[in-house]
C-alpha positions in Angstrom: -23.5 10.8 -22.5 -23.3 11.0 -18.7 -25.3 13.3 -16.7 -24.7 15.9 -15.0 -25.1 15.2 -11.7 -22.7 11.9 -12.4 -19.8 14.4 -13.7 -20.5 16.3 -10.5 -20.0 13.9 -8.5 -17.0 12.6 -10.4 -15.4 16.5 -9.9 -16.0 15.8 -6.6 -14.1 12.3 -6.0 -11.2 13.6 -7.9 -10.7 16.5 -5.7 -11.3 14.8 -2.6 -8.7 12.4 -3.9 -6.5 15.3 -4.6 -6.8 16.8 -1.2 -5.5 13.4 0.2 -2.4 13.2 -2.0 -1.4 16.9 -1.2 -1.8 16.0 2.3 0.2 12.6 1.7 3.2 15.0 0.3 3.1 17.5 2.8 3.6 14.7 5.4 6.4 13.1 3.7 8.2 16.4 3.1 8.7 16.5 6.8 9.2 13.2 7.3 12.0 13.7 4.6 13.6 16.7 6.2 14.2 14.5 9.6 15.4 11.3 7.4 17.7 13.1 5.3 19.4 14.7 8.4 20.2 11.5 10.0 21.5 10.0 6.4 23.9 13.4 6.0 25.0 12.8 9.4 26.2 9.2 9.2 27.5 9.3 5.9 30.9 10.6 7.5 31.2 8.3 10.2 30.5 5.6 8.1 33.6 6.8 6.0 35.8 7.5 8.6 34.9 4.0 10.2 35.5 2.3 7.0 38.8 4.2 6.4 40.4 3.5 10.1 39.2 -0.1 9.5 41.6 0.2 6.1 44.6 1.4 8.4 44.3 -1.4 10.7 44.0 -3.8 8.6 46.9 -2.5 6.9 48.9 -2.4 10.0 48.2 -6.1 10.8 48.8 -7.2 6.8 52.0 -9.3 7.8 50.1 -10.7 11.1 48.7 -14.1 10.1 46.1 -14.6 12.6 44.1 -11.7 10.6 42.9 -13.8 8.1 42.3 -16.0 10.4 39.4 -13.6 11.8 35.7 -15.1 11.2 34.0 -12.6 9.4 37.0 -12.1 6.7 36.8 -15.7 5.8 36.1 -16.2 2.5 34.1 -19.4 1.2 32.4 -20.2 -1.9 29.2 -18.9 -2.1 26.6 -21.8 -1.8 24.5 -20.1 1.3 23.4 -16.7 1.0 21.8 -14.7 2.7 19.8 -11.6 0.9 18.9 -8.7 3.3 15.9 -6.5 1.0 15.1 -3.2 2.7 11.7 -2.2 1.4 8.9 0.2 2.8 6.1 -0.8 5.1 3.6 1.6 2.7 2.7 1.6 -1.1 1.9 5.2 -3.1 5.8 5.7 -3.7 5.9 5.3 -7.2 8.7 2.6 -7.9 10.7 2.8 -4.9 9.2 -0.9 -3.5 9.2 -2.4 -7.1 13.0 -1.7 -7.9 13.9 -3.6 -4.5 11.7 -6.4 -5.2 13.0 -6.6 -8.9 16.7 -6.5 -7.7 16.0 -9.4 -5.8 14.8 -11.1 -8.1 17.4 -10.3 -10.9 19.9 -11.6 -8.0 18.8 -14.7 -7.6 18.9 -15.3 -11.6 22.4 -14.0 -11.5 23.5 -16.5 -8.4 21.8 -20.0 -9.8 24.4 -21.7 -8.0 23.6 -20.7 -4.9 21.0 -21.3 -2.0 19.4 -18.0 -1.2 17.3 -17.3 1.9 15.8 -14.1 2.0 15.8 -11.8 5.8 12.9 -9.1 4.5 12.9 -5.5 6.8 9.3 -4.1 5.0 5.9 -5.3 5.2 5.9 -4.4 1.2 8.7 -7.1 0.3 7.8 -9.7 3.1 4.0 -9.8 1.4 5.3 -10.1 -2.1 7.6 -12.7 -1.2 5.9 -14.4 1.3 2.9 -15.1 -1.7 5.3 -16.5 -3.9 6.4 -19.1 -1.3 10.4 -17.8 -1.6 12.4 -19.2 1.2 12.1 -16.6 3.7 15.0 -16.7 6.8 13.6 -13.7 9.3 11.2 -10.6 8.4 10.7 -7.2 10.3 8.2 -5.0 9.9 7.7 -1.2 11.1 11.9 -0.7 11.5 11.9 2.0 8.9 9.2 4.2 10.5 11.5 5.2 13.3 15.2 3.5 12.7 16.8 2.6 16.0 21.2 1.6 15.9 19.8 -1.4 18.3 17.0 -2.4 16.6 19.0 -2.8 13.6 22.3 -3.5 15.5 20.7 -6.7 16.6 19.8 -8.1 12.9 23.9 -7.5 11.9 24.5 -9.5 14.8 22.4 -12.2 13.9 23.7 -12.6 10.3 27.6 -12.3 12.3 26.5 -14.9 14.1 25.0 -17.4 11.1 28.2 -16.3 9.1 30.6 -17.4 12.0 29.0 -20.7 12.4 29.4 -21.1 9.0 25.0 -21.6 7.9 25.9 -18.9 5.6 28.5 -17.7 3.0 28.0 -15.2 2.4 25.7 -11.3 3.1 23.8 -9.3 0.5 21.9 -5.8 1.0 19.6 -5.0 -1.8 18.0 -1.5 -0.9 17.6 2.2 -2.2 20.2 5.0 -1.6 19.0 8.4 -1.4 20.4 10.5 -3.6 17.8 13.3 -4.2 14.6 14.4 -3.8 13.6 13.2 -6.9 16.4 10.3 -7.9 17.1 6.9 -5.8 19.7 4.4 -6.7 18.9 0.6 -5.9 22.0 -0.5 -4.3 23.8 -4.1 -3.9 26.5 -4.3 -1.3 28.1 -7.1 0.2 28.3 -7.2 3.6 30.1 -10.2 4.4 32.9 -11.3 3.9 34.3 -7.6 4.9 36.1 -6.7 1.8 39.0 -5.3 2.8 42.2 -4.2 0.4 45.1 -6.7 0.0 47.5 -4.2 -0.5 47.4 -1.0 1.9 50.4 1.6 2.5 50.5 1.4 6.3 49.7 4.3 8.3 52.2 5.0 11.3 49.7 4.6 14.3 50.2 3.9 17.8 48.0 1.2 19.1 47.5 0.8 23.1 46.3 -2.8 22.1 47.2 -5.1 19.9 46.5 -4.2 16.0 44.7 -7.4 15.3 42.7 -7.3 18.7 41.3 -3.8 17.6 40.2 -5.3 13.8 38.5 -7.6 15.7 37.0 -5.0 17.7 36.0 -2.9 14.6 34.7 -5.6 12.3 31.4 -6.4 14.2 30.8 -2.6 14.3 31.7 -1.9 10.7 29.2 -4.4 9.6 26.6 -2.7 12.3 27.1 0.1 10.4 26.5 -1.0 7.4 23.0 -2.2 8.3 22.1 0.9 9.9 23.3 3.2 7.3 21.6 1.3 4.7 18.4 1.3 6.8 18.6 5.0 7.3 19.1 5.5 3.4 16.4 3.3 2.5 13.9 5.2 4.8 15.1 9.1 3.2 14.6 7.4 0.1 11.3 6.1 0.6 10.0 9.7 2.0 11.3 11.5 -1.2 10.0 8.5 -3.2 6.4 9.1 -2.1 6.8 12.8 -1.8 7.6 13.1 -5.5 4.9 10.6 -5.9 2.3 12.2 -4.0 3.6 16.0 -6.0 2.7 13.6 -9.5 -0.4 12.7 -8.2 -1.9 16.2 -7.0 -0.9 17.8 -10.3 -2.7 14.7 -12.7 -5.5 15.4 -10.6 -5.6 19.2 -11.3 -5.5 18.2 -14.8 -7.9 16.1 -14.6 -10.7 18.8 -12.4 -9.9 20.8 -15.7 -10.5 18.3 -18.3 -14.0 17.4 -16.3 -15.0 20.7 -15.5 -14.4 21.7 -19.3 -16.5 18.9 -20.2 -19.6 19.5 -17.9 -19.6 22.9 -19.2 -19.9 21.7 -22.6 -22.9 19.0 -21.7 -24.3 21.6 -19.9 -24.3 24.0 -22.9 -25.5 21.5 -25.1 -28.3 21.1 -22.6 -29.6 24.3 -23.2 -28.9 24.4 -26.6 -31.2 21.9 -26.8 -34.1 22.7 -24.4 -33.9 26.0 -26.1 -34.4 24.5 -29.6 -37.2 22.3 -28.4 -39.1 25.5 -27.2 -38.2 27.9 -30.2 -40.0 24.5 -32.5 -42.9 24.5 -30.3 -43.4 27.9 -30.3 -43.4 27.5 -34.1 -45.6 24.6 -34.4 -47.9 26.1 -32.3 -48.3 29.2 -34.8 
């Protein structure tokens, strides 16, 4: 039976530990309010982008030289490259193991293909990186404050690989926020751009050539796409860890209880005892 100092000092460690994790979710609710701003905010320009690229794609549908366009190209899928957004920190429940397993369940899924791996999180890039997975590019530190041309500038780079034809093909594996207490592990493919073959035109009026402006867009609508998922990924990853963090606190509560219950009890039996041992020597000694 332990002593009492040792479940003292036990009480102790668990509510130290407890005043860290309140802290922990305290810091990521704020973080979260700030995230979840900028993901509300870009979730409509994202449409509207994607729905003006639709129209001019639609308006160019008879041009030929639109499926000439790089980035619509469409090839079989030999070379691909996977884009996993993960978090630079642990203590958020599942959030880091549900990218890493989706990578993983994507690469059984694609045996035919050659996949190299562009890892934005220092919780990916060290799991992968162990394992000795072919690894193309990593970033660390991105999600802590997302910037367009920080992000802007890995798009571009997987544009340029995918024009030159290294590639066939762009994956993102990462979380979507959805709530506070729900993320969804999403799989989007970037490139090719899948646009709709059949479109109802819309009656615009270009000042430049329809199939100039897709080209104009394309680039930006894959930008986007990064960026957006980046953004995601990071609200995600805040409510992740603040849901986490909420677990946490309360088990430890739980478990002050349980501890503080049981050191009264030894403490009881203590004096149960040492009264006992005196009420028998007062009786032996009559």
């Amino acid at each position: 039976m332990p002593s009492l100092i040792d479940i003292r000092r036990r009480i102790r460690s668990v509510k130290n530990t407890q005043q860290i994790t309140k802290a922990m979710k305290m810091v990521s609710a704020a973080k979260l309010r700030r995230a979840q701003d900028r993901v509300i905010a870009s979730r409509p320009y994202g449409a509207l982008l994607r729905k003006v690229l639709v129209n001019v794609a639609a308006a160019v549908a008879g041009d030929q030289t639109m499926g000439a366009h790089p980035l619509l190209a469409r090839r079989e899928e030999r070379n691909v490259l996977l884009v996993l957004i993960s978090g630079d920190k642990g203590l958020a429940g599942a959030f880091n193991a549900n990218t890493i397993k989706g990578v993983q369940r994507f690469v059984v899924e694609h045996p035919q293909a050659s996949v190299q791996l562009e890892l934005i999180g220092r919780k990916g890039r060290d799991f992968f990186r162990k394992r000795g997975a072919p690894i193309h590019a990593e970033h660390i530190g991105l999600a802590a404050k997302v910037v367009y041309e920080d992000v802007a500038a890995i798009a571009r780079q997987a544009m340029e690989m995918y024009r030159n034809e290294e590639i066939d093909a762009v994956y993102l594996i990462y979380n979507e926020f959805k709530s506070v207490v729900a993320q969804k592990l999403m799989q989007s493919r970037v490139l090719p751009v899948d646009l709709p073959q059949e479109q109802a035109p819309v009656d615009y009026i270009f000042e430049q050539p329809p199939a100039e402006m897709l080209g104009s867009l394309l680039p930006r609508y894959v930008e986007m796409e990064f960026y957006r998922a980046l953004l995601e990924s990071a609200a995600a990853e805040h409510a992740a860890r603040m849901t986490a963090m909420d677990a946490a606190t309360s088990n430890a509560g739980e478990m002050i209880e349980k501890l503080t219950l049981y050191m009264n009890r030894v403490r009881q039996a203590s004096i149960t005892k040492e009264i006992i041992e005196v009420v028998s020597g007062a009786a032996a000694a009559e």
